[in-house]
C-alpha positions as a printed Julia matrix, in Angstrom:
216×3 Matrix{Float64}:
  -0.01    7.23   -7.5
  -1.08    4.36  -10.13
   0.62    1.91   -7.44
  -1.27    2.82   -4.88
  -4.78    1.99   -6.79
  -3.77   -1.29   -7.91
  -2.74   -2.13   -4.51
  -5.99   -0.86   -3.48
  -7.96   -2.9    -6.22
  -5.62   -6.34   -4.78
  -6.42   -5.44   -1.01
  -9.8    -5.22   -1.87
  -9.85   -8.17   -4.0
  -8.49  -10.21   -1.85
  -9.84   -9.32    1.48
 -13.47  -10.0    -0.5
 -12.4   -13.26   -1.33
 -10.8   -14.46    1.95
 -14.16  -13.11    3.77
 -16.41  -15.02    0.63
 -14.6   -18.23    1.49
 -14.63  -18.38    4.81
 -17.69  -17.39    5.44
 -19.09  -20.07    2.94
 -17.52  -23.02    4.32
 -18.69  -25.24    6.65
 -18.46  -24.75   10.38
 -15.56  -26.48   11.77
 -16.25  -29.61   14.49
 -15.44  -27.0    16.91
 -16.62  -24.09   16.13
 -15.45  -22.68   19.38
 -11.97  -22.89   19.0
 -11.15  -19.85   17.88
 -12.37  -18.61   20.65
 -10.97  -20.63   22.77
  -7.16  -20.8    22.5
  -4.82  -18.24   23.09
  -2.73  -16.77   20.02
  -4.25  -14.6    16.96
  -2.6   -16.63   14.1
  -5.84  -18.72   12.58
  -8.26  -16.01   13.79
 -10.57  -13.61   12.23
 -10.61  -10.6    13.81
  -9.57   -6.62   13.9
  -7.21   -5.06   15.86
  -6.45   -1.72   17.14
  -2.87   -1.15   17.91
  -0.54    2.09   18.6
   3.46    1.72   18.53
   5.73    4.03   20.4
   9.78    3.99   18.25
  13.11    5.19   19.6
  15.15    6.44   16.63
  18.45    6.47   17.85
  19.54    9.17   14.73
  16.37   11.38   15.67
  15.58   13.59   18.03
  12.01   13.25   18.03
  10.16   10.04   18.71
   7.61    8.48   16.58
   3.94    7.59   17.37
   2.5     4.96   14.95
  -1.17    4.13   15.66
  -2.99    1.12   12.94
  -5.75   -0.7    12.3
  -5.35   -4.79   11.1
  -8.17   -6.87    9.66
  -7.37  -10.3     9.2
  -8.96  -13.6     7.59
  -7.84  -16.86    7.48
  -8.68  -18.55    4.0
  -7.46  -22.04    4.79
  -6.93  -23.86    8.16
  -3.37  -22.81    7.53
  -3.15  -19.88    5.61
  -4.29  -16.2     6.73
  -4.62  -12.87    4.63
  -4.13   -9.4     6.31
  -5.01   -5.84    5.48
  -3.05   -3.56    7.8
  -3.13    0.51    7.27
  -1.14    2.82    9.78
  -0.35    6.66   10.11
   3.16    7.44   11.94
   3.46   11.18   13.08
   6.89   12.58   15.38
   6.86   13.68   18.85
   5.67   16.96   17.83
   2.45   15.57   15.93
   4.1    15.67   12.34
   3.22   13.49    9.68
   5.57   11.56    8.83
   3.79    8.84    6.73
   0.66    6.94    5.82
   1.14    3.44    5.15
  -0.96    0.22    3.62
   0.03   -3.6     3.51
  -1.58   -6.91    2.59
  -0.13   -9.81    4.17
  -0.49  -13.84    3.36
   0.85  -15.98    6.16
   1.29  -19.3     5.88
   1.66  -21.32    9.53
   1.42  -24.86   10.55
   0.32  -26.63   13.57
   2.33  -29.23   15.89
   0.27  -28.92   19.48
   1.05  -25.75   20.76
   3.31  -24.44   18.69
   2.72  -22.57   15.21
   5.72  -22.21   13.25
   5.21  -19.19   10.47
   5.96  -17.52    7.63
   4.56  -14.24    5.93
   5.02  -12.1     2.81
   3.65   -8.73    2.31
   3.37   -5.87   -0.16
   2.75   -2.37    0.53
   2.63    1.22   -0.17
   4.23    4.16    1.62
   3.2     7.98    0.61
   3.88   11.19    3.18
   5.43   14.69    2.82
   8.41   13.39    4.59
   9.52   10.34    2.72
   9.27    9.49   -1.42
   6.24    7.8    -2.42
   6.85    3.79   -2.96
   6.24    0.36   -2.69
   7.57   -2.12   -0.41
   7.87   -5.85    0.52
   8.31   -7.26    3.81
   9.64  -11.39    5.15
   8.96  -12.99    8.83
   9.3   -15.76    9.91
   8.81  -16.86   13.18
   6.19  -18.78   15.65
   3.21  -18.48   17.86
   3.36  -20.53   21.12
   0.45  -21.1    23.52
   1.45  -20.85   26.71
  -2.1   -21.64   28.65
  -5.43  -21.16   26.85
  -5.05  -17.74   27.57
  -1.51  -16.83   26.9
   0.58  -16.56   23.91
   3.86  -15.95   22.8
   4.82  -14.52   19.09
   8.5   -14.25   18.24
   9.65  -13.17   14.73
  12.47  -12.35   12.47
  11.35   -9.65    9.67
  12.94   -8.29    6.67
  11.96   -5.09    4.48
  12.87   -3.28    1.33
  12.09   -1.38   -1.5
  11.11   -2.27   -5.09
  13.75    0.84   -5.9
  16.42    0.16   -3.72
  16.53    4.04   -2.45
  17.41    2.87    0.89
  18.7     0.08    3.0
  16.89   -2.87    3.89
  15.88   -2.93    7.55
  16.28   -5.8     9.48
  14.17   -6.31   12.79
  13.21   -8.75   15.31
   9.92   -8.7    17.29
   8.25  -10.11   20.36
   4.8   -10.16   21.53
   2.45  -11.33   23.96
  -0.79  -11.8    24.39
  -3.43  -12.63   26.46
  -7.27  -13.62   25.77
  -9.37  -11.21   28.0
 -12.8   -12.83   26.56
 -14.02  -15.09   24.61
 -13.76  -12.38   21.63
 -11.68   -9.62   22.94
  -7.05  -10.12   23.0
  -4.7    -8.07   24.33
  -1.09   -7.92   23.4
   2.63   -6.26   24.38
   5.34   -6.29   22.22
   8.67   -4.8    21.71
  11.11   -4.56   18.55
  14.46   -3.63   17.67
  15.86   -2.91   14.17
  19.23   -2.12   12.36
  18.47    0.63   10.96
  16.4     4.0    11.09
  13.77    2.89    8.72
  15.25    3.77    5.65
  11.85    3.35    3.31
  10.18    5.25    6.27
  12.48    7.98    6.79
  14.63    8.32    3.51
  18.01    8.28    5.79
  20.15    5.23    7.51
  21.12    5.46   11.14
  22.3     3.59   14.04
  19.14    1.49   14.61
  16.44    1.9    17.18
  13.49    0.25   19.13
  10.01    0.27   19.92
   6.97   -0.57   22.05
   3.12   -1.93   20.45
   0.43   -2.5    22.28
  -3.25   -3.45   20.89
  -6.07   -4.9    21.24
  -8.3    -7.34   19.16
 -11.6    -8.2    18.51
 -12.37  -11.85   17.18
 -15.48  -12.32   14.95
């Protein structure tokens, strides 16, 4: 359990100081931007989001619902904090989960080209108690002001190498409601069942996130 409180101590850490610097700088020229354009990447907001996975090695389906705060610290770099609880069909608990992400992006009109890191932690009854690391990459592409389009390549492990790395690519859309409030749809598919998640390897699977964020 000593991982999980330092992890705790860095989220914190650095969720304080991504907030302290952002808040203190200057307004931008137009402060309105954010607001403005489509896409989340760049944005300070929270998000609500619930993911429905098809294990192809189960027989019960998983229900993942999470919460996201994110803060950019630069005009091209973001931080994330991102906890989520993932329970079977049958309301099991499967697993509690906590990340911090840094993404770095870049942008060329429409299009933001990206990159992320992130560390986490992983404790349940069902699954050994661990730390993990995840790689995207991908982009962000607004469609209209409104519209966006996220496409990424991800890759995640273990520090212990008890299980096989899952590979995964995502896809996700979404669409400005408000000035404050996004919407999004995404699917994934992966290589594996999980392995950190659910201690075993399988045939692969896919899923289906939906969620919805509020920009501040």
């Amino acid at each position: 359990m000593k991982n999980l409180h330092y992890l705790a101590v860095a989220i914190f850490a650095l969720s304080a100081s991504a907030y302290a610097q952002n808040d203190a700088a200057p307004a931008p020229a137009s402060a309105d931007s954010a607001f403005n354009t489509a896409g989340l990447i760049g944005k300070r907001y929270v998000e609500a989001s619930f993911e429905y996975d098809d294990y192809k090695a189960t027989k019960k389906d998983v229900y993942a619902p999470s919460l996201t705060l994110n803060l950019p610290l630069s005009p091209n770099f973001d931080v994330s904090v991102d906890y989520g609880h993932a329970v079977r069909q049958s309301w099991e608990n499967l697993f509690d989960q906590a990340d911090v992400t840094g993404t770095l992006y870049f942008t060329s009109d429409e299009l933001k080209p990206f990159v992320a890191f992130s560390l986490g932690y992983v404790w349940g009854s069902q699954i050994e108690d661990e730390c993990i690391y995840n790689f995207s990459a991908g982009f962000e592409y607004a469609l209209t002001s409104k519209i966006a389009l996220t496409a990424a390549f991800n890759a995640q492990d273990d520090f212990k190498s008890h299980t096989p790395a899952v590979y995964s690519l995502d896809a996700m859309g979404s669409y400005s409601l408000s000035k404050r409030l996004t919407a999004s749809l995404g699917v994934i598919v992966w290589n594996n069942d999980h392995g950190v998640r659910l201690g075993k390897s399988g045939v692969g699977g896919k899923g289906v996130e939906v969620g919805l964020a509020y920009k501040f």
